[in-house]
C-alpha positions, 0 to 999 in steps of 0.5 A: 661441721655443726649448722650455725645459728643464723638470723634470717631475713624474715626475723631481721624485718620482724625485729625492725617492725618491732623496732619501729613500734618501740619508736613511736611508742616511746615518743609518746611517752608509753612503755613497749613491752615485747613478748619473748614468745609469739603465740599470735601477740607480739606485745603490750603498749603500757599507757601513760599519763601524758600529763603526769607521766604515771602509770594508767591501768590501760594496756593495749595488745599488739601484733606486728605485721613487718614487711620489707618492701612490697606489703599484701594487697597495697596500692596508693591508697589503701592495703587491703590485708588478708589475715588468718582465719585462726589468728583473727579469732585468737585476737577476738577472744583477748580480755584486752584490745587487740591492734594491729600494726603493718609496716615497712620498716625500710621506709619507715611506714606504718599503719594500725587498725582496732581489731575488735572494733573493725571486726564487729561486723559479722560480715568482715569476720567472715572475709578476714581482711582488713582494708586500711586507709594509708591516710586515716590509719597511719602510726605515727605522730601522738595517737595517745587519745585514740589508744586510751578511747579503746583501751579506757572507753568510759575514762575511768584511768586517764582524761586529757590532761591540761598544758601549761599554755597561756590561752584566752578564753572568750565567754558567753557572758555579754556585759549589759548596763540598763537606765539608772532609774525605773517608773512606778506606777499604780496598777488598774490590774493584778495579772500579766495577763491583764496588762497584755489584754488592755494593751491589745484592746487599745490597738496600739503596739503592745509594750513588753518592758513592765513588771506587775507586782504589788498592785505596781506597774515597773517600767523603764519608760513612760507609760503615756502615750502608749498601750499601758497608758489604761493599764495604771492611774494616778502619776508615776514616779521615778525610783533608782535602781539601787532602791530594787537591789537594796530589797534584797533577793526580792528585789534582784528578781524584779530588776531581773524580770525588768530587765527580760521585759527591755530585752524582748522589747528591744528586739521586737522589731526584729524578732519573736518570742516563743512562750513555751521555750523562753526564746527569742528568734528571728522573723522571717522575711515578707516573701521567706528569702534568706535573712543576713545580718552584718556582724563586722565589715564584710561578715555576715551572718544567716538568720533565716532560711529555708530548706527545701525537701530533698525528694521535691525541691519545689516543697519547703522542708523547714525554716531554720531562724536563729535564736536565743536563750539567755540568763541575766547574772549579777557580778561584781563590776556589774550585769552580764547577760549569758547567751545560749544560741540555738534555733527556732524551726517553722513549717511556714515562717511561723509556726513550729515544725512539729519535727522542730525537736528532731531538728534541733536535736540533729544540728545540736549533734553536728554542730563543733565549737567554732559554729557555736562561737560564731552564733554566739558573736553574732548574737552579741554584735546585734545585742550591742546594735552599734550607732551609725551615722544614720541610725542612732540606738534607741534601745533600753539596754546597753550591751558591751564586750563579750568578758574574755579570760586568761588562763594558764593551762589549756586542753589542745583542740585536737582533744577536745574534738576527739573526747567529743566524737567519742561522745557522739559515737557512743550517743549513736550507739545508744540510740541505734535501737530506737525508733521514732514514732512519727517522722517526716516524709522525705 
């Protein structure tokens, strides 16, 4: 009698890993395409666009690895998995990303790794072994973005797309009302300069909230009694904010100008003003403790704070003060003020680091939106500088709510974070080969 064809056990656990890659494939809303002959790639994920469901030029290779129960080098928590010397450089030379997927059918198990991107290194090519995290590298759930990120990684076929959700956006956008009228005076002065120069020789808290133009001092309150008393003549006169707007675009940038003055003086208490950078940051305490302020209730924020040297203790590294930039904009229903948050760095409380741009540039890198989003409250909960029973607000500006808008589409968290690790990724790749020309002892 004739051998009969038979399906063996090792092609049962083949075709059910091959299975289980359709699977999660499918629910994704990608297309498996399994090859007939296996010549080292069992087949192709053809990527979808998860928002349009079209076709994308993006493909990704795919071989399987399936095994019954036990899996080669596992144990809770990793499989270190050992591969063929030949196969691992077969995989290499694929004009498409390769990856490979290990799994256990049985208990529906699977795991994948980025060949070409795991064996960059020299030093893993030579010991052909992949070591996976069971945790990090699991194939399940939507991996749409990470497959799209090694097989479209400068985006040219697909973007996140946007949902159809409802979600409310809270902008930066701080809503202000200024006085209704300003102060004209004439001017003894034809410089700013000037005008600072005066007041410090008269010794008296200077004054920020005037602008020169004209032969005129513009101000928001009086000027008797106070360091810009010398700096004019004559009586001042009251005028209407409206007479500024109806001057046109001219007389939009003074209001604007009138407005950056009662910022800088409203928050001169409290705060410094960095020239070079156009910012305000906050100063350091007498004795360089740690600064908080209150931002709701039981909620408070960091403000100033030192950091000291890993190598000694003992030895300040740098003072971190949080800090604001900011742009006065004109809107229908009124003004808005935009906060930009950022920071200021000192070697002393006061003045600059010279690595203050290195530092900058490093808390911008790791900084997510949600330490972003709670600087910038802060930064509108003490613009706002609430009355109490005990204080009342002085301040020449009013500043309400941050503006909030609904929207009907919306990009899920988890892309947006995965968009911008890749961002960061390839920013550190970029920079790899650069050296800085000064740094910091440790």
């Amino acid at each position: 009698m004739a051998d009969r064809k038979k399906f063996t056990k090792s092609q049962q656990i083949g075709e059910s890993g091959h299975a289980l890659i359709h699977r999660r494939v499918a629910a994704m809303g990608h297309v498996w395409h399994q090859r007939a002959v296996d010549v080292g790639i069992d087949g192709e994920i053809e990527l979808f666009d998860p928002a349009t469901s079209e076709a994308t030029s993006a493909s990704v290779l795919v071989q399987s690895k399936a095994h019954d129960n036990a899996i080669p080098g596992e144990n809770d928590d990793q499989i270190s998995y050992p591969l063929k010397q030949k196969d691992l450089e077969y995989w290499l030379k694929a004009n498409l990303p390769v990856i490979l997927v290990v799994s256990r059918p049985s208990t529906d198990e699977a795991w994948w790794v980025d060949i070409q991107a795991y064996f960059s290194d020299p030093a893993r090519r030579a010991r052909a072994r992949v070591e996976i995290d069971k945790g990090a590298m699991v194939f399940t759930g939507d991996v749409t973005e990470q497959f799209f990120a090694i097989a479209d990684p400068r985006g040219r076929a697909y973007a996140p797309g946007a949902e159809e959700r409802t979600e409310t956006l809270l902008s930066n956008l701080l809503s202000v009302a200024q006085p209704e009228t300003y102060l004209s005076s004439r001017a003894r002065v034809r410089r700013a300069g000037d005008v600072y120069r005066a007041q410090r020789d008269t010794g008296l808290e200077l004054r920020h909230d005037f602008v020169l133009h004209g032969g005129r001092l513009l101000t928001w309150r009086p000027v008797e009694g106070t360091a810009l008393a010398g700096v004019v003549e004559g009586e001042s006169s009251e005028h209407p904010i409206g007479e500024l707007l109806d001057k046109g675009p001219d007389g939009e940038r003074r209001l604007v100008w009138l407005l950056n003055g009662g910022m800088r003086e409203d928050l001169k208490a409290e705060c410094s003003w960095h020239g070079r950078r156009h910012l305000l940051y906050f100063h350091a305490t007498d004795d360089l403790s740690p600064k908080k302020i209150n931002t709701s209730g039981t909620n408070w924020r960091t403000v100033f704070k030192g950091y000291p040297k890993p190598s000694d203790p003992t030895q300040m590294k740098y003072y971190r003060h949080s800090a604001l930039e900011w742009q006065f904009i004109p809107a229908d229903d009124g003004w808005y003020c935009a906060l930009t948050p950022t920071y200021f760095y000192s070697h002393d409380g006061a003045s600059e680091s010279r690595f203050s741009h290195s530092y900058l540039s490093g808390i911008k890198r790791r900084e997510k939106n949600t330490a972003v989003l709670q600087e910038t409250k802060m930064w509108a909960t003490y613009l706002r500088n609430e009355d109490t029973l005990l204080t009342e607000n002085t301040r020449i500006l009013e500043f309400g709510e941050l503006a909030s808008f609904q929207v009907h589409r919306g990009i899920t968290d988890e892309s947006w974070k995965r968009g911008a690790d890749r961002d960061e990724r390839e920013d550190d790749e970029r920079s790899s080969d650069v050296v800085s020309l000064f740094e910091e002892p440790a």
